[in-house]
C-alpha positions as CSV (number, residue, x, y, z in Angstrom):
1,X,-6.2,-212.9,119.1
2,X,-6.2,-216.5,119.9
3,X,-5.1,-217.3,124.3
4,X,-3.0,-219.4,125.0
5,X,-5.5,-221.2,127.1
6,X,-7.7,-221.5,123.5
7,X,-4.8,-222.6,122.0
8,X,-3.8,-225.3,124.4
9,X,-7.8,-226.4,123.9
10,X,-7.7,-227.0,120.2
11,X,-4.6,-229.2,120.4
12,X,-6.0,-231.2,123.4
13,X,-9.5,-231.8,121.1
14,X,-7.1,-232.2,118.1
15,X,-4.7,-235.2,119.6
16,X,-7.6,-236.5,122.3
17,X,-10.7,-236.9,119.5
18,X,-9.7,-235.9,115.6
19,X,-6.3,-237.8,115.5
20,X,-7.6,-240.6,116.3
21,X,-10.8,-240.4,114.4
22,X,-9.1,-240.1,111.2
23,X,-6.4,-243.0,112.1
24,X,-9.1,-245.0,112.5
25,X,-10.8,-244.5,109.1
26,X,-7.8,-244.3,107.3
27,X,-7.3,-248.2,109.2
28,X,-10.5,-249.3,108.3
29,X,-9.9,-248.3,104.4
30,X,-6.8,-249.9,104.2
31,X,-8.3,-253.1,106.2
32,X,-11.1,-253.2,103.5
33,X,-8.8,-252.7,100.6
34,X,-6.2,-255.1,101.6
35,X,-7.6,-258.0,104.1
36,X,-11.5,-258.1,104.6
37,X,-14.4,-256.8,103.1
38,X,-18.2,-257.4,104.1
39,X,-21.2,-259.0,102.0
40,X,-24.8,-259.4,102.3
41,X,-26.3,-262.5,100.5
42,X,-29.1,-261.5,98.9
43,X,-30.8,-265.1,98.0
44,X,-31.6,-268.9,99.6
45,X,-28.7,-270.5,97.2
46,X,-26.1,-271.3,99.7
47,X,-28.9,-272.3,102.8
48,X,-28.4,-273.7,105.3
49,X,-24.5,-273.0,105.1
50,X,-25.6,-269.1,104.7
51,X,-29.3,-267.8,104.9
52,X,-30.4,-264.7,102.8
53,X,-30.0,-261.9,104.9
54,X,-26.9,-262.7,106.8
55,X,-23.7,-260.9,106.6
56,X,-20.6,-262.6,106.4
57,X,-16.6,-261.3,106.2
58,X,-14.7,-262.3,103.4
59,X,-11.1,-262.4,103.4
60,X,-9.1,-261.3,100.3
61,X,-7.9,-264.3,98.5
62,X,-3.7,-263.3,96.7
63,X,-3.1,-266.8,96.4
64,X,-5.2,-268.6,93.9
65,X,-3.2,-272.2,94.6
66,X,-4.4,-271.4,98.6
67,X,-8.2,-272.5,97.5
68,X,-9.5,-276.0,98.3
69,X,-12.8,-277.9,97.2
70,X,-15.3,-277.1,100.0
71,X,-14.0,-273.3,100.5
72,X,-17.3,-271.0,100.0
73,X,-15.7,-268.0,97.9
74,X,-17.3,-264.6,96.5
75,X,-16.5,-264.0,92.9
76,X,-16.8,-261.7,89.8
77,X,-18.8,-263.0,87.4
78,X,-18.6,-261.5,84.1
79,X,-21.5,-263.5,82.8
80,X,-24.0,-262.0,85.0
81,X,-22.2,-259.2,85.6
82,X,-22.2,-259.4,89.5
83,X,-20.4,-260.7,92.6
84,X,-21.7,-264.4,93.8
85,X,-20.9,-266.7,96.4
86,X,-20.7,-269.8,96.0
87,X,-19.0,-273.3,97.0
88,X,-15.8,-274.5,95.0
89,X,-16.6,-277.8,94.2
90,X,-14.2,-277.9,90.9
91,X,-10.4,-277.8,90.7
92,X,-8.4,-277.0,87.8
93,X,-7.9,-280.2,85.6
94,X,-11.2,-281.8,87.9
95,X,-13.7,-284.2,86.1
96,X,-16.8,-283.2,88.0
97,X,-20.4,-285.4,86.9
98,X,-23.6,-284.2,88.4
99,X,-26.1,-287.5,88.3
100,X,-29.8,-287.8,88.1
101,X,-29.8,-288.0,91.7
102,X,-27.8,-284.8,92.7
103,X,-24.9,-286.6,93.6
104,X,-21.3,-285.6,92.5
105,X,-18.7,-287.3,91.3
106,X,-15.0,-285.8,91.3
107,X,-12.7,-287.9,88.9
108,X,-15.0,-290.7,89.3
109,X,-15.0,-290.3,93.1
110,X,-18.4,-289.7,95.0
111,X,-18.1,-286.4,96.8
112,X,-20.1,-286.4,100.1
113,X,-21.4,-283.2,100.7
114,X,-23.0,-282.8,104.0
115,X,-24.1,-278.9,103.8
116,X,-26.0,-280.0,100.3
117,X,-29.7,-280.2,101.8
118,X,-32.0,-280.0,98.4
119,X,-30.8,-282.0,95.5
120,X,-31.9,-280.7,92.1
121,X,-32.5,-282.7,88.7
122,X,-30.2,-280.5,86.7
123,X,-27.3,-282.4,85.6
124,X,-23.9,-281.5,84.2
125,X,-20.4,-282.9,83.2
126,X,-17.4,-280.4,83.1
127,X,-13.7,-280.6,82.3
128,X,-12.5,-278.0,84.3
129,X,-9.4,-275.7,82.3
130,X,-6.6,-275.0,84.3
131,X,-6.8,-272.0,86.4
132,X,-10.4,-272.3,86.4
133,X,-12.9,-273.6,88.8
134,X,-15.7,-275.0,89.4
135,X,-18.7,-273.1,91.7
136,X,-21.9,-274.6,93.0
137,X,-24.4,-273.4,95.1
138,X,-25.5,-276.0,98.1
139,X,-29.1,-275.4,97.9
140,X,-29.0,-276.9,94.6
141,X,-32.9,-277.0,93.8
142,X,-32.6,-272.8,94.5
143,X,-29.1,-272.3,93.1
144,X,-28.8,-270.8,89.7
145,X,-24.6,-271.8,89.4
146,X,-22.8,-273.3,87.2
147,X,-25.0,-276.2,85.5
148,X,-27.1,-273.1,84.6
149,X,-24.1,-270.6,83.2
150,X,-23.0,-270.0,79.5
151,X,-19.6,-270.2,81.0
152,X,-19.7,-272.5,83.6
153,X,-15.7,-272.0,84.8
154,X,-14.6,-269.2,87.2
155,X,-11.5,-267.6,86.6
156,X,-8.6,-268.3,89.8
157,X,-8.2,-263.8,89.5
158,X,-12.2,-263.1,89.5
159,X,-12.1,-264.7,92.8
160,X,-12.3,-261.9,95.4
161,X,-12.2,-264.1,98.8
162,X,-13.5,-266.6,101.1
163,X,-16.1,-266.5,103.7
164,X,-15.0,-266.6,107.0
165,X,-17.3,-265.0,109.5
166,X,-21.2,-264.4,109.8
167,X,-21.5,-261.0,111.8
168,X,-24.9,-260.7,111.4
169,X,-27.7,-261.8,112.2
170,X,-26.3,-261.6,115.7
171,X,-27.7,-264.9,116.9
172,X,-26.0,-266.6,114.7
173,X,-22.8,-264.9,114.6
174,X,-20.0,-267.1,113.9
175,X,-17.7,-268.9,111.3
176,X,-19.0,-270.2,108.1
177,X,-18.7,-273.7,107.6
C-alpha cells in the first residue's frame, strides 16, 4: 500500500522534473521539424565564409520567392544524392557567365563577390529555368558545385534553408555572412 506521503513524492518528482523533461523534448522536435535544424560542413568549399568543421543553424526556408543572390542555403541534391551548402549565385530566368578569370557575370553585370577568396579556371554559362537556381561554392578552386554537376540547376523545393548561425566552434560563434 502506497502512503500518502509516497504518493504526494511521486507527483512532486512527476510535475518538478519529468513534465518538464518531456515538454522540453517534445519542443525541441517540433523546433527541428518546423523552424531550425543543425549541420556540420564536412569540406573547405564554402572557406572562409564557413570552415570544415563548424556547425551552423539553418532556418527552414517555406517561401522559395524569400531567397536572394548571396543567401548561403543547404539543399537536396538528387545528383549526388546528399545535402550541400552552398551560395545562391543564380535566380530563376538569371544569365550567369563564369570567365577565365573567375569572375561572374549576372545578365551581363559583373558580380562582386567579396567572400570568393580562390578563383578557379573552370568556366560555365547557364540559363537558369524558372524555379530553379543557381549554387556555387565560394572557395571555387575546392568547390565541386555547379560548373562540375550533370544538372547544374537546384530545384526552389529541394531547398531545405538558409544558414544563419555558426554555434560551433565556439570562438567563432556567430552569424554567417
Amino acid at each position: 500500500m502506497i502512503s500518502k506521503e509516497n504518493n504526494l513524492t511521486f507527483k512532486k518528482i512527476l510535475l518538478d522534473w519529468v513534465l518538464p523533461i518531456v515538454a522540453a523534448i517534445i519542443l525541441a522536435k517540433l523546433i527541428n521539424a518546423f523552424l531550425v535544424f543543425k549541420v556540420s560542413i564536412p569540406s573547405e568549399s564554402m572557406f572562409p565564409a564557413i570552415k570544415k568543421g563548424d556547425q551552423i543553424f539553418v532556418t527552414k526556408v517555406y517561401n522559395i520567392s524569400n531567397i536572394k543572390r548571396g543567401d548561403i542555403v543547404v539543399f537536396d541534391s538528387k545528383e549526388l544524392n546528399d545535402m550541400l551548402i552552398k551560395r545562391v549565385v543564380g535566380l530563376p530566368g538569371d544569365k550567369v557567365e563564369v570567365k577565365d578569370d573567375g569572375e561572374v557575370y549576372i545578365n551581363g553585370q559583373h558580380l562582386a563577390e567579396d567572400y570568393v577568396k580562390n578563383h578557379s579556371e573552370k568556366t560555365g554559362a547557364f540559363q537558369v529555368p524558372e524555379g530553379k537556381f543557381l549554387m556555387l561554392g565560394d572557395n571555387r578552386s575546392n568547390s565541386l558545385d555547379a560548373r562540375y554537376w550533370n544538372n547544374p540547376y537546384i530545384d526552389g523545393s529541394d531547398i531545405k534553408g538558409t544558414a544563419k548561425l555558426r554555434v560551433y566552434p565556439f570562438d567563432r560563434v556567430g552569424f554567417v555572412r
